[in-house]
One Martini backbone bead per residue (centre of mass of N, CA, C, O) as a GRO file, in nm:
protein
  465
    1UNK     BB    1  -0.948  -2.663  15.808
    2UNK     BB    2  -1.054  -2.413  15.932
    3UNK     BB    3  -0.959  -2.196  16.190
    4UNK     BB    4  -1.141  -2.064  16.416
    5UNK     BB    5  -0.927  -1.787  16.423
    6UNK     BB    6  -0.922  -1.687  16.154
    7UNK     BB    7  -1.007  -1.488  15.869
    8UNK     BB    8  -1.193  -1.694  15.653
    9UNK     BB    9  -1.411  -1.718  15.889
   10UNK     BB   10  -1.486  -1.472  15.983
   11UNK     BB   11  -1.574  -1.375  15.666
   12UNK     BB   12  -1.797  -1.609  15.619
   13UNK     BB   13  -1.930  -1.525  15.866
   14UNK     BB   14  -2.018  -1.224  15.781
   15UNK     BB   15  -2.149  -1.294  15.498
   16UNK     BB   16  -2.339  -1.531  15.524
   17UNK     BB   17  -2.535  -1.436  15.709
   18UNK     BB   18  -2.679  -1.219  15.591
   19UNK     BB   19  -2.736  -1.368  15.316
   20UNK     BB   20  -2.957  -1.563  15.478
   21UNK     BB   21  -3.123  -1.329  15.583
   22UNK     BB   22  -3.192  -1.233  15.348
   23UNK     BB   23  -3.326  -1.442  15.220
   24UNK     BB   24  -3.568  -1.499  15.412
   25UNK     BB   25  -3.682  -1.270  15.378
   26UNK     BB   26  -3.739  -1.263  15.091
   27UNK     BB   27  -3.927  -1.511  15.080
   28UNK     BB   28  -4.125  -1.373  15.282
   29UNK     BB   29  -4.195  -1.165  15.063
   30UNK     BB   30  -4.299  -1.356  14.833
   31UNK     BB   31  -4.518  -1.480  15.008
   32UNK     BB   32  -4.679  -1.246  15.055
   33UNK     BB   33  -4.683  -1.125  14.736
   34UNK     BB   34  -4.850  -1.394  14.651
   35UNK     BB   35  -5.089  -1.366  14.836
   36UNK     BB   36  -5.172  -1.115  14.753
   37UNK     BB   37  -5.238  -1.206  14.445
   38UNK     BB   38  -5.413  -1.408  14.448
   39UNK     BB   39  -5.643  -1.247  14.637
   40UNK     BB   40  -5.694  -1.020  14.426
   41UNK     BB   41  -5.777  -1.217  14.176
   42UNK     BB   42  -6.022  -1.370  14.358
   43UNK     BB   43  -6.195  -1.070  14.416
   44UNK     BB   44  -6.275  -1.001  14.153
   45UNK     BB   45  -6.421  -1.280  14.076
   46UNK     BB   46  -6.626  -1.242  14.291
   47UNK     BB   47  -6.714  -0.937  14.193
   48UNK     BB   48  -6.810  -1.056  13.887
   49UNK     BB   49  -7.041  -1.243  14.012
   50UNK     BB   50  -7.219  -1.074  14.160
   51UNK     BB   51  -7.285  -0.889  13.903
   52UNK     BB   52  -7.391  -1.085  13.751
   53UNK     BB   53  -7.626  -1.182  13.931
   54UNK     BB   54  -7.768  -0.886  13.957
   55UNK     BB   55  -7.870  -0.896  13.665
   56UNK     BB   56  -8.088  -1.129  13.739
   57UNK     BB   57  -8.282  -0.980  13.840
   58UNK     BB   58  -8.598  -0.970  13.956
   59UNK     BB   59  -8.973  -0.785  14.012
   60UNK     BB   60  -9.247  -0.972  14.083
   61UNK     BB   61  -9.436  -0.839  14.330
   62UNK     BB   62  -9.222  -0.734  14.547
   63UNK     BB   63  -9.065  -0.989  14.427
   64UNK     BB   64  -8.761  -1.139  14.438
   65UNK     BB   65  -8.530  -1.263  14.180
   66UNK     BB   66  -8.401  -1.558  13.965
   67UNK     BB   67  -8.281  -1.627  13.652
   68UNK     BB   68  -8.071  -1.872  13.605
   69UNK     BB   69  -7.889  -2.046  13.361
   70UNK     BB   70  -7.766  -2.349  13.341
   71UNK     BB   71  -7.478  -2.233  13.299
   72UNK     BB   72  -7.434  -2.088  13.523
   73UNK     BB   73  -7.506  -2.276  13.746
   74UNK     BB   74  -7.238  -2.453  13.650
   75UNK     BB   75  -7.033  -2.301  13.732
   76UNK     BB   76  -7.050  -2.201  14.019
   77UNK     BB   77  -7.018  -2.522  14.114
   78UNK     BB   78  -6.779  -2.516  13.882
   79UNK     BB   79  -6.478  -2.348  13.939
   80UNK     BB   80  -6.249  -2.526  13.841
   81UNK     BB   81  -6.137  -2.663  14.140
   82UNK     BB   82  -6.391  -2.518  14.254
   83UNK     BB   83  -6.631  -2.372  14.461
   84UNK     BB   84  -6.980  -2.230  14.455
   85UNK     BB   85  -7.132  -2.043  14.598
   86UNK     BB   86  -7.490  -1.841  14.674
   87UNK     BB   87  -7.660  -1.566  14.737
   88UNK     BB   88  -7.995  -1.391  14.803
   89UNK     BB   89  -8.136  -1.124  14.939
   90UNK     BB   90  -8.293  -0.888  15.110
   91UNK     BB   91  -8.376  -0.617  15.382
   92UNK     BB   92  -8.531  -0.886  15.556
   93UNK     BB   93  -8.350  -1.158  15.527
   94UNK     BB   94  -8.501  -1.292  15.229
   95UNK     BB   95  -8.471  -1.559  15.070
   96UNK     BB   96  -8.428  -1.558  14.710
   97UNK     BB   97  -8.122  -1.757  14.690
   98UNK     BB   98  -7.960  -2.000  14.746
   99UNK     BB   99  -7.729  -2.030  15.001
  100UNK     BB  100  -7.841  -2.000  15.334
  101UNK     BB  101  -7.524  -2.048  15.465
  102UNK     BB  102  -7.441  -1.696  15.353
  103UNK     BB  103  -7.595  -1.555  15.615
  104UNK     BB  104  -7.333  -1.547  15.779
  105UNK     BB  105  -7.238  -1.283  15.691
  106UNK     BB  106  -7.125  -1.028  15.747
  107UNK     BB  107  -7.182  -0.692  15.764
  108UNK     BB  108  -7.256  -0.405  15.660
  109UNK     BB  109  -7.185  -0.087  15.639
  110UNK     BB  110  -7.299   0.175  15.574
  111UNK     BB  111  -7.068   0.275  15.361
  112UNK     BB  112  -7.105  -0.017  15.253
  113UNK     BB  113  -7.088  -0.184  14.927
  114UNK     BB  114  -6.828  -0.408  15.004
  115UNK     BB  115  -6.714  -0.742  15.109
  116UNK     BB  116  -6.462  -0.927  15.244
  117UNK     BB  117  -6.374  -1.284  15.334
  118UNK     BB  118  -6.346  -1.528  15.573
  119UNK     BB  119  -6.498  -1.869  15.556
  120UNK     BB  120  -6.649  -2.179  15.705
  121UNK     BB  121  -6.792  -2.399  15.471
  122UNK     BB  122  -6.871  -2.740  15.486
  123UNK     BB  123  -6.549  -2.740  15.630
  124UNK     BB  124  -6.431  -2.515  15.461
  125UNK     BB  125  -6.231  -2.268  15.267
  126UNK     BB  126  -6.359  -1.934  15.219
  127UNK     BB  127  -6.417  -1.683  15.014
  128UNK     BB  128  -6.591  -1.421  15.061
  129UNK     BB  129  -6.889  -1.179  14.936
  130UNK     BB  130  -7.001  -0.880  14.955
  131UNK     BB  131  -7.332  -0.737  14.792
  132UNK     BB  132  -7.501  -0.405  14.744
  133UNK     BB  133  -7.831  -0.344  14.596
  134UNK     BB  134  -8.020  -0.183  14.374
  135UNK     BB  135  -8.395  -0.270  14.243
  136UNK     BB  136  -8.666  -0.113  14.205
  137UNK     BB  137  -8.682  -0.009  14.516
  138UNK     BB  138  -8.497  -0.252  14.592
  139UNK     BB  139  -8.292  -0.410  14.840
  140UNK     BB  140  -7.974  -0.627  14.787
  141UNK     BB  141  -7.823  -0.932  14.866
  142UNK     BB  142  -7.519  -1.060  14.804
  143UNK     BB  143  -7.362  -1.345  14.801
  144UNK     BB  144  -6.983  -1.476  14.730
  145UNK     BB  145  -6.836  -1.809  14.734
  146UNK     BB  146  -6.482  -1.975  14.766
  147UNK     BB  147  -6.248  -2.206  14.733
  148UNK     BB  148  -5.886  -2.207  14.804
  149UNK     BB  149  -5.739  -2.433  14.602
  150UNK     BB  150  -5.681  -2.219  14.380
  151UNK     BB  151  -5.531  -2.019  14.514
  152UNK     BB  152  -5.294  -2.175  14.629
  153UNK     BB  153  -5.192  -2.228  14.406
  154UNK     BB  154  -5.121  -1.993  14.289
  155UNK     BB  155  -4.958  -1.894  14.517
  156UNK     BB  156  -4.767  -2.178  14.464
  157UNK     BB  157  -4.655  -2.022  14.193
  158UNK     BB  158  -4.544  -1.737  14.248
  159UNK     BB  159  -4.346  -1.846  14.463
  160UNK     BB  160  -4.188  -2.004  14.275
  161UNK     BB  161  -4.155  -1.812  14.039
  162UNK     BB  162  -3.947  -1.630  14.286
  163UNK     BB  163  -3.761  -1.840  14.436
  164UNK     BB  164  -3.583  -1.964  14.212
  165UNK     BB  165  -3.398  -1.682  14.144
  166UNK     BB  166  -3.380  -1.698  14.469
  167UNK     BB  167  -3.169  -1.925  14.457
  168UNK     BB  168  -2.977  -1.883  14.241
  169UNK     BB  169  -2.856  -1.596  14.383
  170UNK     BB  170  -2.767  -1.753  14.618
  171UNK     BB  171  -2.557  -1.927  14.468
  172UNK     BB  172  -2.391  -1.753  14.346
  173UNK     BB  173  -2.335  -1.521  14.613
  174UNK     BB  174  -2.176  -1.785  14.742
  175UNK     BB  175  -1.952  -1.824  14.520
  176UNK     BB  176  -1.846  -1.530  14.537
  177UNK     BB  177  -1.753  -1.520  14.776
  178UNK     BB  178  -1.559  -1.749  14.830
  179UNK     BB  179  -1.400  -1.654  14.631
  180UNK     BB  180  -1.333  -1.396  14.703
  181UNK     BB  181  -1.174  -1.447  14.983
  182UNK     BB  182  -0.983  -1.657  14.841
  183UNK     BB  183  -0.868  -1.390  14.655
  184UNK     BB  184  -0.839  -1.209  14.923
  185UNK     BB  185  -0.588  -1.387  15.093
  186UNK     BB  186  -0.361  -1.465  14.905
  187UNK     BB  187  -0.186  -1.272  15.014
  188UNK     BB  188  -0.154  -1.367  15.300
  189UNK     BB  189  -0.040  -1.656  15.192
  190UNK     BB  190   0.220  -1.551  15.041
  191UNK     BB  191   0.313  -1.415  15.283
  192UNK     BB  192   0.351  -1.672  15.477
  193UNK     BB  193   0.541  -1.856  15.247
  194UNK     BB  194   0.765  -1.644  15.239
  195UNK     BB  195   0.839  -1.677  15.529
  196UNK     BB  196   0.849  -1.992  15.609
  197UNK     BB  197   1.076  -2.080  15.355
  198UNK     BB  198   1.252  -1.944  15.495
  199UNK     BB  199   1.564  -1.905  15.657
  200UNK     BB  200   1.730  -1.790  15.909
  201UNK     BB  201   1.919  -1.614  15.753
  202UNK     BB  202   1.690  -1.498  15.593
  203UNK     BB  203   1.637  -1.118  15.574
  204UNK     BB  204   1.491  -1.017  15.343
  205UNK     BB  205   1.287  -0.813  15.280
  206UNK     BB  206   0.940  -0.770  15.212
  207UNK     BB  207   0.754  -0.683  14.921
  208UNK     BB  208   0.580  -0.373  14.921
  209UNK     BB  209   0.448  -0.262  14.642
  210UNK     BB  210   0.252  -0.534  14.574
  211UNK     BB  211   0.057  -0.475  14.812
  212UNK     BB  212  -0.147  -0.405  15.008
  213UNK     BB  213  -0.277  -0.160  15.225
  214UNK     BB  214  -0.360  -0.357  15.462
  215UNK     BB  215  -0.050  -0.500  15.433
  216UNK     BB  216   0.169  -0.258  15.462
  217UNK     BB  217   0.231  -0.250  15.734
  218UNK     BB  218   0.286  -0.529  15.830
  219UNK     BB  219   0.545  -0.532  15.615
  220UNK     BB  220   0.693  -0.308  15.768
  221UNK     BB  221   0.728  -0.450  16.033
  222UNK     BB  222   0.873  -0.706  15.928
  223UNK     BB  223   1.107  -0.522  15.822
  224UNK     BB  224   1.190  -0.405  16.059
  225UNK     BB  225   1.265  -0.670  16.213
  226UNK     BB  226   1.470  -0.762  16.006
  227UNK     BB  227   1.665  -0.541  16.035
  228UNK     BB  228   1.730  -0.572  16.316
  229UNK     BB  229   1.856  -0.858  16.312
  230UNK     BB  230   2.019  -0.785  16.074
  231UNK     BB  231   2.197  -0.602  16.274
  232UNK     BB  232   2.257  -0.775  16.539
  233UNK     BB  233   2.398  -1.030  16.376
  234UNK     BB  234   2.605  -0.847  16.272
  235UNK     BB  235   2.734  -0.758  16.584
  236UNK     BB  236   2.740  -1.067  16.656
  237UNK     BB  237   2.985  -1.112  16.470
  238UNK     BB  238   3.174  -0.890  16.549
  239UNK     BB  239   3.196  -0.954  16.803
  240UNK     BB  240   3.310  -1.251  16.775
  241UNK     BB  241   3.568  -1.145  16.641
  242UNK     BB  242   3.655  -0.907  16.862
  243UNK     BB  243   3.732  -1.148  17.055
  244UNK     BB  244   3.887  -1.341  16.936
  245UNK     BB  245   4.121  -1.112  16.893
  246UNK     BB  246   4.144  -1.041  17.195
  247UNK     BB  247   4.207  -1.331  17.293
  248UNK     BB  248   4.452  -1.408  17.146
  249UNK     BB  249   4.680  -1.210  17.241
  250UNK     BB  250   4.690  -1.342  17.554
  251UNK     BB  251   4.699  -1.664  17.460
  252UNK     BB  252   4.967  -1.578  17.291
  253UNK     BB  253   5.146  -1.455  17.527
  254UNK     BB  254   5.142  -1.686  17.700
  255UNK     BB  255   5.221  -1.895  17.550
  256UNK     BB  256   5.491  -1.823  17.485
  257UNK     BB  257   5.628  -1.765  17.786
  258UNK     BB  258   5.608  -2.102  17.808
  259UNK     BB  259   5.809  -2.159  17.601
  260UNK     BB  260   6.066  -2.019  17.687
  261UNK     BB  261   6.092  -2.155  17.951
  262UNK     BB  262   6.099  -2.433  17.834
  263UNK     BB  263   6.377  -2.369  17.667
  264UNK     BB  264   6.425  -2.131  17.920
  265UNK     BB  265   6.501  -2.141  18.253
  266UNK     BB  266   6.440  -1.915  18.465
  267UNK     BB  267   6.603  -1.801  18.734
  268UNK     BB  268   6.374  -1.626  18.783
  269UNK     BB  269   6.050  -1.765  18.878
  270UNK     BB  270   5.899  -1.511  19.004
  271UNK     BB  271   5.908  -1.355  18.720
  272UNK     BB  272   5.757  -1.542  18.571
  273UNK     BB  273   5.461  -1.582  18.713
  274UNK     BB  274   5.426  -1.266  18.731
  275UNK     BB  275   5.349  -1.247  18.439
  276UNK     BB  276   5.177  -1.430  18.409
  277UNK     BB  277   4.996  -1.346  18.559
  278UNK     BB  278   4.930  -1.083  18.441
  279UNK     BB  279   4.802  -1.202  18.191
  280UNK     BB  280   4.584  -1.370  18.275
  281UNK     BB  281   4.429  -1.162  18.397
  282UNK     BB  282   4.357  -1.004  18.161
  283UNK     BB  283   4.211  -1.221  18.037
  284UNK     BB  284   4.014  -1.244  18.300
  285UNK     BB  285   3.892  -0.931  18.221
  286UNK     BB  286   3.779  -1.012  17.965
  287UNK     BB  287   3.621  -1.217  17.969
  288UNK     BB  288   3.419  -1.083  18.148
  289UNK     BB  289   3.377  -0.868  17.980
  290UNK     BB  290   3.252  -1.031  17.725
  291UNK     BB  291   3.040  -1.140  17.866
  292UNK     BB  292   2.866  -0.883  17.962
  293UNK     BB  293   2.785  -0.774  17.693
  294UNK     BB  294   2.645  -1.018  17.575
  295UNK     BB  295   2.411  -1.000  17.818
  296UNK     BB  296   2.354  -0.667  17.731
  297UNK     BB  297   2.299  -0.743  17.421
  298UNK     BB  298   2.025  -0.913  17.532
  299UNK     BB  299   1.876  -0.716  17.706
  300UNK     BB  300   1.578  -0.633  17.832
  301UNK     BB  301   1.357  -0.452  18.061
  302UNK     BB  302   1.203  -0.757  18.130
  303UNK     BB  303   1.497  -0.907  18.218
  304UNK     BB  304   1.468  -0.805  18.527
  305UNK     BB  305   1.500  -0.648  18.860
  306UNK     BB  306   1.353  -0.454  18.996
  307UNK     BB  307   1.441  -0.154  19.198
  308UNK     BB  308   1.495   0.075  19.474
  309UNK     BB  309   1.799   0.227  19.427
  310UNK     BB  310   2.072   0.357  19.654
  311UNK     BB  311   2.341   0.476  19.497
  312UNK     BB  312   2.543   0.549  19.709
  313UNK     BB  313   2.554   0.257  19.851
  314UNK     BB  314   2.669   0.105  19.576
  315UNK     BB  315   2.911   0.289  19.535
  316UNK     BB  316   3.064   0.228  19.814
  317UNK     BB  317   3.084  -0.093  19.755
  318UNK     BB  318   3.253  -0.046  19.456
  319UNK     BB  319   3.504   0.160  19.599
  320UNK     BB  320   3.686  -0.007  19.747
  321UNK     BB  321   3.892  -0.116  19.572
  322UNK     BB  322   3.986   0.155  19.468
  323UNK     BB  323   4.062   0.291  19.721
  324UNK     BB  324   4.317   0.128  19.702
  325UNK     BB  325   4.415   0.110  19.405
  326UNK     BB  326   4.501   0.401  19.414
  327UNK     BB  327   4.711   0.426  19.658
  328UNK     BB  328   4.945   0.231  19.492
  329UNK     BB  329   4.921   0.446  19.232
  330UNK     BB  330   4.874   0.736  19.326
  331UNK     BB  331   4.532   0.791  19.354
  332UNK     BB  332   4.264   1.006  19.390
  333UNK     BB  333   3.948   1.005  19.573
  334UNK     BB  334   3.673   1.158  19.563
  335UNK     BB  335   3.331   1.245  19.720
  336UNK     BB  336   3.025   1.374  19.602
  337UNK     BB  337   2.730   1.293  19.801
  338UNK     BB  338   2.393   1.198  19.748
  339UNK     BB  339   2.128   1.121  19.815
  340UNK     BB  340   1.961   0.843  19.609
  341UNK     BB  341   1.700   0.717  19.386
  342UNK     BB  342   1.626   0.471  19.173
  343UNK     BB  343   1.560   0.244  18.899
  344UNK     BB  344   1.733  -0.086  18.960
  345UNK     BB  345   1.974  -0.314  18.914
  346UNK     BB  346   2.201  -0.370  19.178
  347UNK     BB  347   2.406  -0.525  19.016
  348UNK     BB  348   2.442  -0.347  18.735
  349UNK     BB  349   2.548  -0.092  18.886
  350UNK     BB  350   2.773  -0.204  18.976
  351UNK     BB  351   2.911  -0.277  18.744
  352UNK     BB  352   2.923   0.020  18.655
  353UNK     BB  353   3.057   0.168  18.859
  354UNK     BB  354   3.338  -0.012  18.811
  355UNK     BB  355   3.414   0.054  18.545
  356UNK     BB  356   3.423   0.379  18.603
  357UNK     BB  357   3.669   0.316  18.826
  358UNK     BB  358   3.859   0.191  18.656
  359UNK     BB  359   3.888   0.353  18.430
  360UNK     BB  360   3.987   0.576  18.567
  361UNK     BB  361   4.197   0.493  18.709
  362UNK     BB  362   4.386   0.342  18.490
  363UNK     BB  363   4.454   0.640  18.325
  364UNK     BB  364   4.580   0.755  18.609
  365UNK     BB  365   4.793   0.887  18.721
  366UNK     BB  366   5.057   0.971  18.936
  367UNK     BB  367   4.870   1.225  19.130
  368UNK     BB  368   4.628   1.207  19.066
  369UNK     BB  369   4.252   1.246  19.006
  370UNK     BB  370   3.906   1.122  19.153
  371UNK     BB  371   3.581   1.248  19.066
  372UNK     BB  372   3.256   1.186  19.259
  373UNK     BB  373   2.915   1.207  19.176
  374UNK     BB  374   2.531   1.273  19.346
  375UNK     BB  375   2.339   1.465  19.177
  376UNK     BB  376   2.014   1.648  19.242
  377UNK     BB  377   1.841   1.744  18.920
  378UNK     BB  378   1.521   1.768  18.858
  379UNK     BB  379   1.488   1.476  18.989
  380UNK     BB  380   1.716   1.407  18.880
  381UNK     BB  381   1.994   1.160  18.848
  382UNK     BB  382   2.368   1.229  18.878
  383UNK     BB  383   2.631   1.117  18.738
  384UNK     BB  384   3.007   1.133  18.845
  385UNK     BB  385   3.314   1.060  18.644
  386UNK     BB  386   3.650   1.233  18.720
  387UNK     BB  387   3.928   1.310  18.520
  388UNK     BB  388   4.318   1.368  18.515
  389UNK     BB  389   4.402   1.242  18.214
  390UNK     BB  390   4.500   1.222  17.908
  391UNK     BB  391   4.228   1.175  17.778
  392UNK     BB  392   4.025   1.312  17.482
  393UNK     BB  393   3.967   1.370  17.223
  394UNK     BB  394   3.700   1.495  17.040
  395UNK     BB  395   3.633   1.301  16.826
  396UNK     BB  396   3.645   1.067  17.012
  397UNK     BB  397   3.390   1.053  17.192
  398UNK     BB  398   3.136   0.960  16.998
  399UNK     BB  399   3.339   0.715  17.030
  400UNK     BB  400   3.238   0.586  17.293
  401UNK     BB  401   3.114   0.277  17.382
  402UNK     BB  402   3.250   0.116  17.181
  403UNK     BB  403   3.328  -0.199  17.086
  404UNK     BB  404   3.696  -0.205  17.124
  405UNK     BB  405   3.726   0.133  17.158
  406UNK     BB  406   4.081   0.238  17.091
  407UNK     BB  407   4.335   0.433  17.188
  408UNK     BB  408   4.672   0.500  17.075
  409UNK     BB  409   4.703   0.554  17.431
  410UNK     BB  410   4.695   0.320  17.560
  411UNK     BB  411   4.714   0.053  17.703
  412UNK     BB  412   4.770  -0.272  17.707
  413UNK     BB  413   4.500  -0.335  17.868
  414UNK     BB  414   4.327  -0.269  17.742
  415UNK     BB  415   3.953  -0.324  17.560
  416UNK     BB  416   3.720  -0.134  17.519
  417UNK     BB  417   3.472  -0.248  17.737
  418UNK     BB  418   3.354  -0.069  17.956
  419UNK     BB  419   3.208   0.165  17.828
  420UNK     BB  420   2.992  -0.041  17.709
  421UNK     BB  421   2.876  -0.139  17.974
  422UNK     BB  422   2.779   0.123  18.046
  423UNK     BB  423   2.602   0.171  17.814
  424UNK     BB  424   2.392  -0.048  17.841
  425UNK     BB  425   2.319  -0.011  18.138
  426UNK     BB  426   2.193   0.264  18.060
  427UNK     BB  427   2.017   0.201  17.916
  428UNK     BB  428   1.821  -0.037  18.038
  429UNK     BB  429   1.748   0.230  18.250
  430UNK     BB  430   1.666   0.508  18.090
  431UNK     BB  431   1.941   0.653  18.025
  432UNK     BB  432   2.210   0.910  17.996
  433UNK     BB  433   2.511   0.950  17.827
  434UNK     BB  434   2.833   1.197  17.888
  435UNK     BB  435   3.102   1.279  17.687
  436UNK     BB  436   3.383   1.467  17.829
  437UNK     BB  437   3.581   1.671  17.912
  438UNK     BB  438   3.701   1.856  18.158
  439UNK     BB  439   3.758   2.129  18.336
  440UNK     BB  440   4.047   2.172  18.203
  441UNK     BB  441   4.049   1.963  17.921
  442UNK     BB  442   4.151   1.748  18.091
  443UNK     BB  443   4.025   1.417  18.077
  444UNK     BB  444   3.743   1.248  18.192
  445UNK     BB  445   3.381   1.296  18.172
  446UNK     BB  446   3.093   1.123  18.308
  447UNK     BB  447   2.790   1.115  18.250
  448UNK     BB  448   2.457   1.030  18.432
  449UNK     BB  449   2.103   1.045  18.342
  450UNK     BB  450   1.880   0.953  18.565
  451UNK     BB  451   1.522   0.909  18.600
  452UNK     BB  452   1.253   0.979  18.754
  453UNK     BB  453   1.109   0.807  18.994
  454UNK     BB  454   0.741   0.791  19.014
  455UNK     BB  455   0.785   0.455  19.114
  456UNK     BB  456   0.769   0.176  19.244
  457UNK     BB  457   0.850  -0.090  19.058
  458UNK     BB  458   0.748  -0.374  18.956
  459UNK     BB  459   0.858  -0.697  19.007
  460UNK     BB  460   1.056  -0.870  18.761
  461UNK     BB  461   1.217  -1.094  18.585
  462UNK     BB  462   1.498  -1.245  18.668
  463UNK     BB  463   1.827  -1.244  18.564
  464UNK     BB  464   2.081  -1.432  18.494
  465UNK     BB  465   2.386  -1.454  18.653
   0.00000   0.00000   0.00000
């Protein structure tokens, strides 16, 4: 049983009412042009009654008579099926033959020399003839009636016989939408079973070549989309190889140290906890950094919550760690800040800047320099962390921001992650992101161009931290 909602229902609803309705107007015209027809054969039949009739009159001592055949007589007693009687007067209304109760008849106008009309004779329906002719010079009127229950036959015999046929060609064009409907939905059906049929994945696009053209945006849809997936999935993959790889090697090291310890108890216990310790750490460092990318290679805008974020602020709070470790490791940070707000999530945007400030003190020697700054320039609100340690090669800025992207003068405990969850929660937020050298050449600088905010946006669904 088809779906109220399908596609199926909808084409036989809308082509079979309309030829249900071309249908009865049909039968509705066949039934007035048999009945006009029936009517026009049996009024011709009247008016050749009358005109025989008027042939039979006679004139004598100005007084007009009839004089039919007694087989004519018998006929018009009984013509077919039907009664005919007829009447005959002069021109002062007196019945010089026939049946005088068809002096009720309609009168002619002037300008009419006969007219026909429907009228009831002895309880019957009769269709009657007025006849006006002149003959020696007296004017004379004919009336000839007749039942109509042999038109009424003729009638239900043409309409019979024009039925029939428009009866067959509704059962042929039944059975052709059917048949129709049915072989034009085929494509759609087949494209149903070839979705449902494969396994989740299985995401090979679906033959675009040999689809009809109102299926083709579709299928290129759905391969739009299966390649989206499949590239996700392949991202996906990837992703948690290099986790896989990134957490062996400090969960290796960190066994070592545990096997060492236990088959040469060290000396010194504290420089030996401290060493866990720091492995640990960077461990618990990476953990989390692999967390939060993969909750943001998988969020889209509409699964956080939005307010008016004073970005100052944000700043202000998520830089207090690092103006202290900074000032351990002998690295200055500068801060030129204007007031500005954005669109975004609190949340997200202190950890984009955690990692911006990570990123920058871990890589800048002792005596260097980290400057923030915070700058609306046409209405755009511009964020900028640069350093000035040992910089980033020219070809490599455009692959910063890549998942596990490491140059080969890294440090050992980086793990190429910060950058990435810049990009992502940049993203998110409908940011554009730019890496570039210092102003002298060296050290590395990020900025962020955060479009200008409209207005405050409705708060959407916030998103589990």
């Amino acid at each position: 049983m088809a779906h109220a909602n399908s596609l199926r229902r909808q084409l036989l609803k809308r082509l079979l009412w309309p030829l249900v309705i071309i249908l009865l107007l049909g039968s509705v015209f066949a039934y007035v042009f048999a009945l006009h027809t029936a009517v026009n054969t049996y009024d011709l039949g009247l008016l050749d009654d009358a005109l025989d009739i008027s042939k039979q009159i006679e004139v004598n001592q100005d007084r007009m008579s009839i004089n039919l055949p007694a087989a004519a007589r018998q006929m018009l007693r009984a013509k077919n099926e039907d009664r005919v009687s007829y009447a005959a007067w002069d021109a002062s209304g007196q019945l010089f033959s026939g049946n005088p109760k068809l002096l009720m008849v309609d009168a002619l106008a002037p300008d009419e020399n006969h007219l026909f009309q429907d009228m009831v004779l002895d309880g019957e329906e009769n269709r009657a003839m007025l006849l006006r002719g002149e003959t020696e010079g007296h004017t004379y009127y004919i009336a000839v009636a007749q039942t109509v229950r042999g038109r009424n036959h003729l009638t239900g015999g043409i309409f019979a016989s024009m039925l029939l046929p428009e009866a067959l060609l509704a059962l042929v064009s039944i059975a052709a939408i059917l048949l129709g409907v049915r072989r034009g939905l085929t494509p759609v059906e087949r494209l149903r079973d070839e979705i449902t049929s494969r396994s989740s994945s299985d995401l090979r696009p679906v033959e675009e070549s040999t689809a009809p053209a109102e299926l083709a945006p579709i299928i290129h849809g759905i391969n739009e989309l299966l390649g989206n997936l499949a590239a996700a999935f392949a991202g996906h993959r990837r992703f948690i190889a290099d986790a896989a790889h990134q957490l062996r090697t400090p969960l290796a090291a960190l066994s070592s140290q545990i096997e060492v310890a236990l088959e040469e108890p060290p000396a010194d216990v504290k420089q030996l906890l401290r060493q866990l310790l720091a492995t640990t750490q960077r461990t618990t460092h990476l953990a989390n950094q692999l967390l939060s990318l993969a909750r943001l290679e998988h969020t889209e805008q509409s699964m956080y919550e939005v307010a008016m974020v004073e970005l100052q602020e944000v700043l202000l709070a998520s830089a207090a760690d690092f103006v202290t470790l900074g000032a351990r490791k002998g690295v200055e940070l500068d801060f030129e800040l204007q007031p500005a707000r954005v669109a975004g999530s609190p949340l997200m945007l202190r950890e984009l800047l955690s990692n911006l400030l990570d990123n920058a003190v871990r890589y800048t020697s002792a005596g260097g320099r980290v400057q923030v700054s915070i700058q609306t320039i046409a209405q755009d609100v511009w964020l900028s962390v640069a350093d000035n340690g040992p910089g980033v090669p020219e070809a490599e800025l455009e692959k910063l921001g890549t998942p596990f992207h490491r140059l080969p003068s890294d440090q050992p405990e980086g793990c190429g992650l910060g950058l990435a969850i810049v990009r992502e929660i940049s993203r998110l937020h409908g940011a554009e992101i730019f890496f570039s050298r210092g102003a002298d050449g060296g050290g590395l600088q990020v900025r962020i161009r955060f479009p200008a905010p409209l207005a405050a946006p409705a708060t959407q669904q916030p998103l589990a931290h």
